[in-house]
C-alpha positions as CSV (number, residue, x, y, z in Angstrom):
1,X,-21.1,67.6,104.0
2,X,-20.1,70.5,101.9
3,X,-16.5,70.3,100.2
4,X,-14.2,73.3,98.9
5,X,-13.8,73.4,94.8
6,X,-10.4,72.4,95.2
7,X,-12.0,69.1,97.3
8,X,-14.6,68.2,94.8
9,X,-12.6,68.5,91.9
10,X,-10.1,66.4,93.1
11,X,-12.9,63.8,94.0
12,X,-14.3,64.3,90.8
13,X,-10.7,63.8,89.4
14,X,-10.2,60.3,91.1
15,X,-13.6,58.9,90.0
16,X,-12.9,59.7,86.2
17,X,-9.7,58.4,86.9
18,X,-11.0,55.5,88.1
19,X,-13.5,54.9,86.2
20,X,-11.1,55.2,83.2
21,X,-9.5,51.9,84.3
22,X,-12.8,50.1,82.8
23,X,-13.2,50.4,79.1
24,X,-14.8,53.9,78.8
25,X,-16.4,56.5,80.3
26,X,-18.7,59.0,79.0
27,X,-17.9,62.0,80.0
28,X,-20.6,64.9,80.0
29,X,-19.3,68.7,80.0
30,X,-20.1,72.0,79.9
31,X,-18.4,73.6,76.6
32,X,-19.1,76.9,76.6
33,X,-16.4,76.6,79.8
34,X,-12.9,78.8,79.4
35,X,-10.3,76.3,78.5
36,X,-12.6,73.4,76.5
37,X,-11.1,72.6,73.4
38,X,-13.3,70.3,71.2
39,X,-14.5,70.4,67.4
40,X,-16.3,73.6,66.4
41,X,-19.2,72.2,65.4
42,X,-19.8,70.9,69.1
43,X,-19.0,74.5,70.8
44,X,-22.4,75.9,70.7
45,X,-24.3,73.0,73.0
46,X,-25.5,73.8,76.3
47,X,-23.7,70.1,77.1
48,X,-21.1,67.4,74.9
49,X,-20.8,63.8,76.2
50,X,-17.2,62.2,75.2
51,X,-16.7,58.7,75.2
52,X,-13.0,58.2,76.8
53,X,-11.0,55.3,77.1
54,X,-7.5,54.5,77.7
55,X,-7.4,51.6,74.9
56,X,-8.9,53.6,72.2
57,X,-5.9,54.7,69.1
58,X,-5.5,58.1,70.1
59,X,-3.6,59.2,72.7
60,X,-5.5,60.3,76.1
61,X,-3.5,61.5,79.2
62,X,-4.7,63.7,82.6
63,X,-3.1,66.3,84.5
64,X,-3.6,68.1,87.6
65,X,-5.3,70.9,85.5
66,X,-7.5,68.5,82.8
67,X,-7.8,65.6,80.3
68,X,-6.2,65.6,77.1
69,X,-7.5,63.1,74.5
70,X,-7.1,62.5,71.0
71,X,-10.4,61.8,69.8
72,X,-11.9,60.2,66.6
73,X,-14.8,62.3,64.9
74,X,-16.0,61.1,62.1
75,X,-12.9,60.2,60.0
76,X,-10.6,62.9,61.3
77,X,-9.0,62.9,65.2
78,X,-9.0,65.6,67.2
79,X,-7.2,66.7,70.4
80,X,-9.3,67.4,72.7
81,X,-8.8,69.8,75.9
82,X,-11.4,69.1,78.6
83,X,-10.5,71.3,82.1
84,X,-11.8,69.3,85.1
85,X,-13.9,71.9,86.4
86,X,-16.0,71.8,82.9
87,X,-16.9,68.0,83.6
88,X,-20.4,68.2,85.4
89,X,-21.2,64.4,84.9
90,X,-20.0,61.1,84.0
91,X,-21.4,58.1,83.0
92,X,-19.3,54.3,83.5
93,X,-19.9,50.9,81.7
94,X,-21.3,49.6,84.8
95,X,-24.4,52.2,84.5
96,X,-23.3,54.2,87.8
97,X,-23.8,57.8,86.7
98,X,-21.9,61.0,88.7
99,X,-22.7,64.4,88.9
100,X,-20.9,67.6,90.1
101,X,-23.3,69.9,91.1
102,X,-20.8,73.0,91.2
103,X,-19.7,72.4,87.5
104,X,-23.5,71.7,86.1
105,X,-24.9,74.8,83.8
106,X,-28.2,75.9,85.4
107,X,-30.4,74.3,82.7
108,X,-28.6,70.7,83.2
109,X,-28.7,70.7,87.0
110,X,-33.0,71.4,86.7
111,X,-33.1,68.6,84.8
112,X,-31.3,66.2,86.6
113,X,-32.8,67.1,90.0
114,X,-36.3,67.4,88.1
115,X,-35.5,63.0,86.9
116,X,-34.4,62.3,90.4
117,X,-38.0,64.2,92.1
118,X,-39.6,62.3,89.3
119,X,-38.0,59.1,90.3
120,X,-38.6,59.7,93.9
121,X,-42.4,60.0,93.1
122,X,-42.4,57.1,90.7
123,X,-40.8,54.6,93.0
124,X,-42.2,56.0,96.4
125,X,-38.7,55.7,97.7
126,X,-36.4,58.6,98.2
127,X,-33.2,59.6,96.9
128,X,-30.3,57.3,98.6
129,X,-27.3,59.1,96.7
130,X,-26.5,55.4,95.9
131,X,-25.7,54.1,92.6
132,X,-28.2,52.0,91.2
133,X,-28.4,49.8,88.1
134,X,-30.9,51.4,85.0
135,X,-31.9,47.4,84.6
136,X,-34.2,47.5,87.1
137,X,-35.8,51.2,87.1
138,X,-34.6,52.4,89.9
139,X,-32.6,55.8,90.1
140,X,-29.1,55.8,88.6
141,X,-28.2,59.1,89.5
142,X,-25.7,59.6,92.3
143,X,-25.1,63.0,93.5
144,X,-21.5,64.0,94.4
145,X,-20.8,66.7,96.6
């Protein structure tokens, strides 16, 4: 079934969301995206991952428009801006693992269709769009449309 931007980003929103009720979340973005706000020294990466959590000391909040989160690097905090529609993955506790196609960078969507083919192959099964545990080796990726 094939969803609108506004659609999938609101979908994506309520996973994070909800997945923010465990302990953390990683979080896997795009940064070179218009609105990102991280350290400088992380800008020029094809991707970041950011480790989120609402009981960690610095303030985190969400909007309609993003995530805000004051985040610990190194010995200094940072705010962070992080626009939903830069989030192409995310990653819970549990080891369920989400991807949003439409916010993926070229490079990062090859790749992650290339582990699920190589999956597929590996496991003579195909791709369920189920999350699965990484315990057992079966494929952990769950595409999100």
């Amino acid at each position: 079934m094939m969803t609108t931007d506004r659609e999938a980003m609101t979908d994506q929103k309520t996973t994070i969301e909800k997945l923010l009720n465990d302990e953390q979340v990683l979080v896997h973005l795009n940064p070179q995206h218009a609105g990102v706000v991280i350290p400088a020294h992380l800008m020029d990466n094809r991707t970041v991952t950011l480790r989120l959590s609402r009981f960690f000391k610095g303030r985190m909040s969400t909007s309609s428009d993003q995530i805000t989160a004051e985040l610990l690097f190194g010995t200094e905090y940072f705010i962070c801006s992080i626009p939903w529609t830069s989030i192409w993955g995310a990653s819970s506790v549990r080891g369920e693992e989400f991807v949003w196609t439409e916010a993926a960078p070229a490079e990062i969507l090859s790749m992650v269709l290339a582990h699920q083919e190589s999956s597929r192959t590996l496991h003579g099964s195909s791709f369920t769009g189920r999350s699965r545990s990484t315990r057992n080796g079966a494929n952990h990726l769950r595409r999100v449309k």
